[in-house]
N, C-alpha and C positions, 0 to 999 in steps of 0.2 A: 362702669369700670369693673373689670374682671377682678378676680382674688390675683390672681397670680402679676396683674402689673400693679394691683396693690401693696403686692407684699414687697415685689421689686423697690418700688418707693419708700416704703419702709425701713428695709434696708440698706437703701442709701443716706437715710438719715440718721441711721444706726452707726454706719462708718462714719460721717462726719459728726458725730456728736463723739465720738469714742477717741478721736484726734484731738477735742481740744480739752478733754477730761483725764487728767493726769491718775484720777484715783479712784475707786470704785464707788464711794459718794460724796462725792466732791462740795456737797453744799453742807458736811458736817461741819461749821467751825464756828465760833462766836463772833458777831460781826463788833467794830467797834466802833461805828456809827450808832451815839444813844440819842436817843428819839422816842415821837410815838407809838412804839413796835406793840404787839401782843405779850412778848414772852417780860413780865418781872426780874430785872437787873439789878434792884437794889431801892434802899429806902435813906434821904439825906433831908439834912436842916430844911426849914423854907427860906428861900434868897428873896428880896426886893425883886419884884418885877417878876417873879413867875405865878404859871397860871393859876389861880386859885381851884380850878375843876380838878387837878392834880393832888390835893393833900389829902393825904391819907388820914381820916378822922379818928380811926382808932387807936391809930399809933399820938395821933395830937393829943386825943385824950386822954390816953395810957401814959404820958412822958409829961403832959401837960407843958408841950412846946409843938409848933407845926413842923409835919415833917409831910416829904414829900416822894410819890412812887415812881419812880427812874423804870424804864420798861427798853429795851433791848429790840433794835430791827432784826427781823428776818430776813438773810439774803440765800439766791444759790439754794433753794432747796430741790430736793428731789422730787421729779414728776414722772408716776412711771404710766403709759400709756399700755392698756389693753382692748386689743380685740377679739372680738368672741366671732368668729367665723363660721362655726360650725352651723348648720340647718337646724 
């Protein structure tokens, strides 16, 4: 495949990604789906029935009650693709 109907493809995936993206980074916003995400949301009581792999031990031992660490999905982030063309 040549560069030049490379880059034509490219380009057209550049227009239709740019139609359904309203904002310049559109995957900034806090999702409100809480789950087993990466990003730390918050730290609350321990309920009946939740996981025990989940409590946060030093907070249990600092308060001397189980608490437990609430963590935030990732959605909608930004991916930005490079390529390096040059020889």
């Amino acid at each position: 495949m040549e560069i030049t109907e490379l880059m034509k493809k490219v380009r057209a995936i550049e227009i239709k990604t740019n139609k359904l993206v309203q904002e310049l980074f559109g995957g900034q916003y806090h999702s409100a789906f809480k789950g087993k995400g990466m990003e730390f949301a918050d730290l609350r009581n321990y309920e009946a029935g939740d996981d025990f792999r989940s409590i946060d031990w030093k907070s249990t031992a600092r308060f001397n009650t189980p608490y437990v660490k609430m963590y935030e999905e990732e959605r909608e982030l930004t991916i930005m693709l490079l390529l390096d063309v040059s020889s």
